[in-house]
Each structure stands twice: as C-alpha cells, then as structure tokens.
C-alpha positions as CSV (number, residue, x, y, z in Angstrom):
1,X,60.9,91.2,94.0
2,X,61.5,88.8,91.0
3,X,62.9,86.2,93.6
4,X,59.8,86.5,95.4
5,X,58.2,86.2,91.9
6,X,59.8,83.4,90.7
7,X,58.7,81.7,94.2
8,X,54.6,81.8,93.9
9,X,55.0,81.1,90.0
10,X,57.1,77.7,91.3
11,X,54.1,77.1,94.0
12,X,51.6,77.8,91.3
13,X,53.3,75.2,89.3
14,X,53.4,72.5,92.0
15,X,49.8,73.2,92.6
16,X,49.1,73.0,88.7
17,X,50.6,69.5,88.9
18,X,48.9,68.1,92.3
19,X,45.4,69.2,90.6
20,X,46.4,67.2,87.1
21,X,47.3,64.2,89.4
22,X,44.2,64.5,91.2
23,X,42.0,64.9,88.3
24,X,44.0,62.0,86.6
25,X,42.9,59.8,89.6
26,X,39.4,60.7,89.6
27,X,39.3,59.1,86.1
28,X,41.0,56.2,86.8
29,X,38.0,55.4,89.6
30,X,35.7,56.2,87.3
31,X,36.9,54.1,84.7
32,X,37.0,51.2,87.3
33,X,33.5,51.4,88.4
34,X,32.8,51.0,84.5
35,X,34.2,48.1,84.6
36,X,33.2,46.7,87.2
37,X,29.6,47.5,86.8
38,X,29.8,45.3,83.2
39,X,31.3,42.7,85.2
40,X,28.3,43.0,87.4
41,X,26.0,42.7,84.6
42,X,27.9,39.7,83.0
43,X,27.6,37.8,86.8
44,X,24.1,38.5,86.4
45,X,23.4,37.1,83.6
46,X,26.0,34.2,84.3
47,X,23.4,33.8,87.9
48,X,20.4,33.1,85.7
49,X,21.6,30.8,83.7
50,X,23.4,28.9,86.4
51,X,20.1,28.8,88.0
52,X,19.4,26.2,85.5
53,X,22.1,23.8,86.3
54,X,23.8,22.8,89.2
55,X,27.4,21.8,87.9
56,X,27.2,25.4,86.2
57,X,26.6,27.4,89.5
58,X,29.4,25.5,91.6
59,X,31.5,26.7,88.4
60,X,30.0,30.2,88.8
61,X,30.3,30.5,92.6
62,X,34.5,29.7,92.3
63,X,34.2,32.0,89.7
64,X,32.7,34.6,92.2
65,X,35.2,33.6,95.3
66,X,38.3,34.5,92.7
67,X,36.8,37.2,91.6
68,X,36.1,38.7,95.3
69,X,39.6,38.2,95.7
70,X,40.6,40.1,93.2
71,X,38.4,42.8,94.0
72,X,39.7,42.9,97.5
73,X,42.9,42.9,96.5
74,X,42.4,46.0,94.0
75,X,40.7,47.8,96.7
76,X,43.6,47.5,98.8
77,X,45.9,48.7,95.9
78,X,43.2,52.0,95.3
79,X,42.9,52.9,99.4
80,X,46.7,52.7,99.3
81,X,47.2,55.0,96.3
82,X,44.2,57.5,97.7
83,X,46.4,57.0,101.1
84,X,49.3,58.9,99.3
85,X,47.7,60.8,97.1
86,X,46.5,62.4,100.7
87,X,50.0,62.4,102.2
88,X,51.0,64.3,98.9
89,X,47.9,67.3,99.5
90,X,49.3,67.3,102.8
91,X,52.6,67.9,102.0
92,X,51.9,70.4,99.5
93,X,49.8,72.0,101.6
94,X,52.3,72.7,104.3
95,X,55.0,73.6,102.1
96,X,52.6,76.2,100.7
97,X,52.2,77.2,104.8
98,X,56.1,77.6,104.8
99,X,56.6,79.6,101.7
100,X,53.5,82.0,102.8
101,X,55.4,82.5,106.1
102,X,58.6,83.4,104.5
103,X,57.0,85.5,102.2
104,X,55.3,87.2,104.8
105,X,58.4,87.7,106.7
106,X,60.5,88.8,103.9
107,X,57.6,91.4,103.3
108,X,57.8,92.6,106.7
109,X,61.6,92.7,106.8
110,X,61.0,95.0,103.2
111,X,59.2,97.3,105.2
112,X,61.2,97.1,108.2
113,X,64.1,98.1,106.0
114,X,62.3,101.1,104.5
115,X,61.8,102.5,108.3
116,X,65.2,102.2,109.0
117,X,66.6,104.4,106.2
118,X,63.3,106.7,107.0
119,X,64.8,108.0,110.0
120,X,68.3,109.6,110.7
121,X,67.4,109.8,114.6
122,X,69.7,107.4,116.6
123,X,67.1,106.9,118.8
124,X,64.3,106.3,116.1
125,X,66.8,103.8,114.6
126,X,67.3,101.5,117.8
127,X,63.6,101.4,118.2
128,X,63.3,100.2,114.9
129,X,65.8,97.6,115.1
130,X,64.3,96.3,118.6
131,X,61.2,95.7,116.8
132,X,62.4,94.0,113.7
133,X,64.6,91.5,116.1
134,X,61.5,91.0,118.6
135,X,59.0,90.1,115.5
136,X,60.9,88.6,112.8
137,X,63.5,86.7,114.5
138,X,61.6,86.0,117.9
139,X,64.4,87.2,120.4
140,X,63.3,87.6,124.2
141,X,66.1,88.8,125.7
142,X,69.0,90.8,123.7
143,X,70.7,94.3,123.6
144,X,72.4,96.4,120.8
145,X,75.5,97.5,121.0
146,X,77.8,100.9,119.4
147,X,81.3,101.2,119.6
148,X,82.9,103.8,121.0
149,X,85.7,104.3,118.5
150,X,87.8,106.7,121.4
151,X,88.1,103.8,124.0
152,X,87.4,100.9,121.4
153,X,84.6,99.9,123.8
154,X,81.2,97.8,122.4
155,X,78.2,99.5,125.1
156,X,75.0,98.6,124.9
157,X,72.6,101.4,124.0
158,X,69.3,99.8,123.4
159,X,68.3,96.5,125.3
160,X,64.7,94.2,125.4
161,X,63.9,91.7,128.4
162,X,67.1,93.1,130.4
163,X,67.7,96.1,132.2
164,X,70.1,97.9,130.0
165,X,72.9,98.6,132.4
166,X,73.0,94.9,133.2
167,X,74.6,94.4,130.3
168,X,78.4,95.1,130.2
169,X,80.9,97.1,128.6
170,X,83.1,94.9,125.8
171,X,86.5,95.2,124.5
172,X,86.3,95.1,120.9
173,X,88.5,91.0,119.8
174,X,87.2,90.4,123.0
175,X,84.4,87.7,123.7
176,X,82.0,86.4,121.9
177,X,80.6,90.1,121.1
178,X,84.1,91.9,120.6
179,X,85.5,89.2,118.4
180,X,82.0,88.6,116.2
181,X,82.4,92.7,115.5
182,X,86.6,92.7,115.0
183,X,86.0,89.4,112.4
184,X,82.6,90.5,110.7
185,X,81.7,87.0,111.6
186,X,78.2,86.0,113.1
187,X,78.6,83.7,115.8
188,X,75.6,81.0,116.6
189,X,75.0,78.6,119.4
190,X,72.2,76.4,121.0
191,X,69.1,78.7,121.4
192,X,68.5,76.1,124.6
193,X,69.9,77.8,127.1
194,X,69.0,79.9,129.8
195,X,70.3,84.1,129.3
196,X,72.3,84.0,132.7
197,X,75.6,85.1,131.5
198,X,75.4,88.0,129.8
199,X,78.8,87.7,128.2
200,X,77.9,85.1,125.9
201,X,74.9,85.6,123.8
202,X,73.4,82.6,121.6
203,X,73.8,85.0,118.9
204,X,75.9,87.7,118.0
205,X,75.3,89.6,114.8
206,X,78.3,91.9,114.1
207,X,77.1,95.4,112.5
208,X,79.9,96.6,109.7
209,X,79.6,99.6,107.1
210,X,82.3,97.5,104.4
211,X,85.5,97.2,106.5
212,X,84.3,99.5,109.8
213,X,83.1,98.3,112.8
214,X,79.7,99.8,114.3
215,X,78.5,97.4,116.7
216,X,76.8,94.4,117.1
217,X,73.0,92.7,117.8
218,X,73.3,90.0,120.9
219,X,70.8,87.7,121.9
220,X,70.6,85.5,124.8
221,X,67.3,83.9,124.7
222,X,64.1,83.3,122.4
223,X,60.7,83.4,123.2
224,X,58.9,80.8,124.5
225,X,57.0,79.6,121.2
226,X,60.5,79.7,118.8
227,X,62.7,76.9,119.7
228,X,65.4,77.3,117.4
229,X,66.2,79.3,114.2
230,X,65.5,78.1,110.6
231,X,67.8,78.7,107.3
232,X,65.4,81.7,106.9
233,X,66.6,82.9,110.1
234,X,70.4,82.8,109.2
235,X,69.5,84.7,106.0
236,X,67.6,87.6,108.3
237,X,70.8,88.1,110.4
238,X,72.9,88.3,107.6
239,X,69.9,90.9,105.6
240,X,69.4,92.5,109.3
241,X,73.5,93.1,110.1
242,X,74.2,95.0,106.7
243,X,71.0,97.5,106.5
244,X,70.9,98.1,110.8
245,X,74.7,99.2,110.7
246,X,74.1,101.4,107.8
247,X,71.0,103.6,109.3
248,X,72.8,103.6,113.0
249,X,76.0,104.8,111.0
250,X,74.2,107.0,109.0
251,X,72.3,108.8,112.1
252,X,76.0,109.0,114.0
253,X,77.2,110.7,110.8
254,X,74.1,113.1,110.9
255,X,74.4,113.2,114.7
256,X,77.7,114.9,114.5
257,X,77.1,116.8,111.6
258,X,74.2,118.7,113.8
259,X,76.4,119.2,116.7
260,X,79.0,120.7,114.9
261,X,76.6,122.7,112.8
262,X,75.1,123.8,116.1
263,X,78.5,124.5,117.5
264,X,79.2,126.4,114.1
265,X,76.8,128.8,114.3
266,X,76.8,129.5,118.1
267,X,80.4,130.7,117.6
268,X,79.5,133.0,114.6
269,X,76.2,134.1,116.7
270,X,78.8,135.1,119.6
271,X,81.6,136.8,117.3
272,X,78.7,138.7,115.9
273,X,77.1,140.1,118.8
C-alpha cells in the first residue's frame, strides 16, 4: 500500500508540474499581446504622421515588411512551443492511463489474493486461480497443474479453453512444464503462436511452497485483444506463482487432514459399537 502510495503522490507531482508549465505559458502569451498591442499603437501613430510625407511612409512601410517578418517568424516559434506543450498533455495523460491500469490491476490481484487464502477447498481454490489468470493476465487457453508426489507426475486438474483431458500427463524435469516446476524457473516465449501442441505452453509458471514442488500454471494462448505481456505482467506471474501454490498447498494439507480425521473417527465409531 505505501508503494501504491508513493505512486499517485509521484503522478500528483508530475501533474503539479505540467499545470505550472501551463500556467507559465499562458503568461508568456499574454505578455506578448502586450507588447504587441503598444507596438500597434506606436505604428499607428507612426501611419499618421507618415501620412504627411512621402519619403517618411516608404521608410514606415519597410519598417512594417520587417516587422511582419518578425512577427511571422515568432508565431512560428509560439505554434511550435504550444505544438509540444500538447505532445507533453498527451503524454502525461497516457502515462496517467497506464499507471490507473496498473493500479487497478494490482487492486484486483489484492483482492484476488484475499479469495485465495479465503477458502481451503481445492476446488474453490482452482476456480479462483482460473479467474485471476483469465482477467488479470488475459490467457485464452491454459490448464493448472498438481503433482502427484507418489508417481512424480504434473496432471492437470483445472483447465480454460481446452478440454481438460486433452492435456497430458508430465514427468516432473521433463518439458517445458516438468523442468519450469523441478528449477522454480518461469519459462516465457512468443505469445504469437497458435496453442496446437499442448506440450509447450507460451508460459509456464512453476508453483513452489520455498523448496517443494506443487505444480505449475501453463498457458498456450492469449485472448484476442492482448498481444503480448508487459513488465507488469512478469511481475503478476511471479506475485500469482508464490500466493496460488500456497492456498492449493494449504487446501491438500487440509484435504488430508479431513480424510484422516474422517478415517479417525470411523474406526473409533466401529470399535465402539
């Protein structure tokens, strides 16, 4: 939150500044019409009295033709300055479109976080993480996979744009997926192509609790309006891997708890009936 903080008090800055440059320019035209309305008067009264003499009003009309020159020439200089003082409001203005949009989706990936420690129901869990990789990071077609720690196996227990049993079992070091989750290492490729093979996902986020495997996010294609992922991206798959393998860890941990709970009692239910 003091990031995010620090981040509108820095826009609010820049703003502060584009306004004082602004405000700086408006006095600088108004400083020049002053001027130039004096020199309008002076012409004037220069006009009358060269209307009095003819050698004086050749000398008044060069005067004129410089000055016209002059003028031309400094309203050139002031539509070019007003040209970038416009290309700066521009550019301020989209940067201030960026930073809302990664507030906003820093905001939702706050929230998105909350849900996922809300819940210890494995099934609640992948639901959550389906949406958070559909609307934050834009993925089309991807799957999530668990590892079986018993045959060391990566299946894929939650899928979007895919039937789920399309998608392969993998051999943990294995692949693109096996070796992303053995490494801890997020793997990223060219979001251009098509999500034919689906042993080789454009991105593979690897889902560790500290030194333990869990399983992995792939995707293999993006929706049709994202056409390739931003710094901000990089920093949700890194935010995404670390809090998604803690709540599917913590519901297998609360998964197996119940079941031997359950088991538990049913045996002390039969020894005392």
């Amino acid at each position: 939150m003091k990031d995010q903080g620090d981040g509108r008090h820095q826009q609010a800055d820049e703003f502060l500044t584009l306004f004082r440059r602004g405000a700086e320019f408006t006095k600088e035209l108004l400083e020049e019409n002053e001027r130039l309305r004096s020199q309008l008067l002076s012409v004037e009264d220069r006009q009358n009295f060269a209307a009095r003499d003819e050698n004086e009003w050749e000398k008044l009309r060069q005067e004129l033709i410089v000055r016209i020159q002059g003028l031309e020439s400094e309203k050139e200089d002031v539509l070019l300055r007003l040209e970038a003082v416009e290309e700066e409001n521009r550019h301020f203005a989209g940067r201030y479109l960026e930073v809302e949009e990664e507030n906003n989706n820093l905001a939702n990936l706050y929230v998105s976080s909350y849900q996922l420690h809300s819940t210890l129901d494995l099934g609640e869990v992948l639901k959550i993480i389906i949406e958070i990789v559909i609307n934050l990071i834009g993925a089309e077609v991807f799957t999530v996979y668990v590892l079986d720690e018993r045959t060391g196996q990566l299946e894929a227990v939650a899928a979007e744009g895919v039937p789920l049993e399309r998608f392969p079992r993998m051999p943990l070091g294995t692949g693109v997926v096996g070796s992303a989750v053995e490494t801890g290492e997020t793997s990223c490729e060219d979001p251009s192509g098509e999500a034919d093979d689906l042993t080789r996902p454009i991105v593979c986020i690897p889902l560790r609790v500290e030194e333990r495997p869990i399983g992995a996010i792939a995707i293999f294609s993006l929706l049709a309006q994202k056409d390739g992922f931003s710094p901000l991206d990089h920093e949700l798959f890194t935010l995404l891997a670390g809090h998604a393998a803690t709540a599917i860890f913590a519901a297998q941990l609360y998964g197996q708890s119940e079941r031997k709970l359950n088991t538990i009692q049913g045996f002390i239910d039969l020894l005392t009936k």
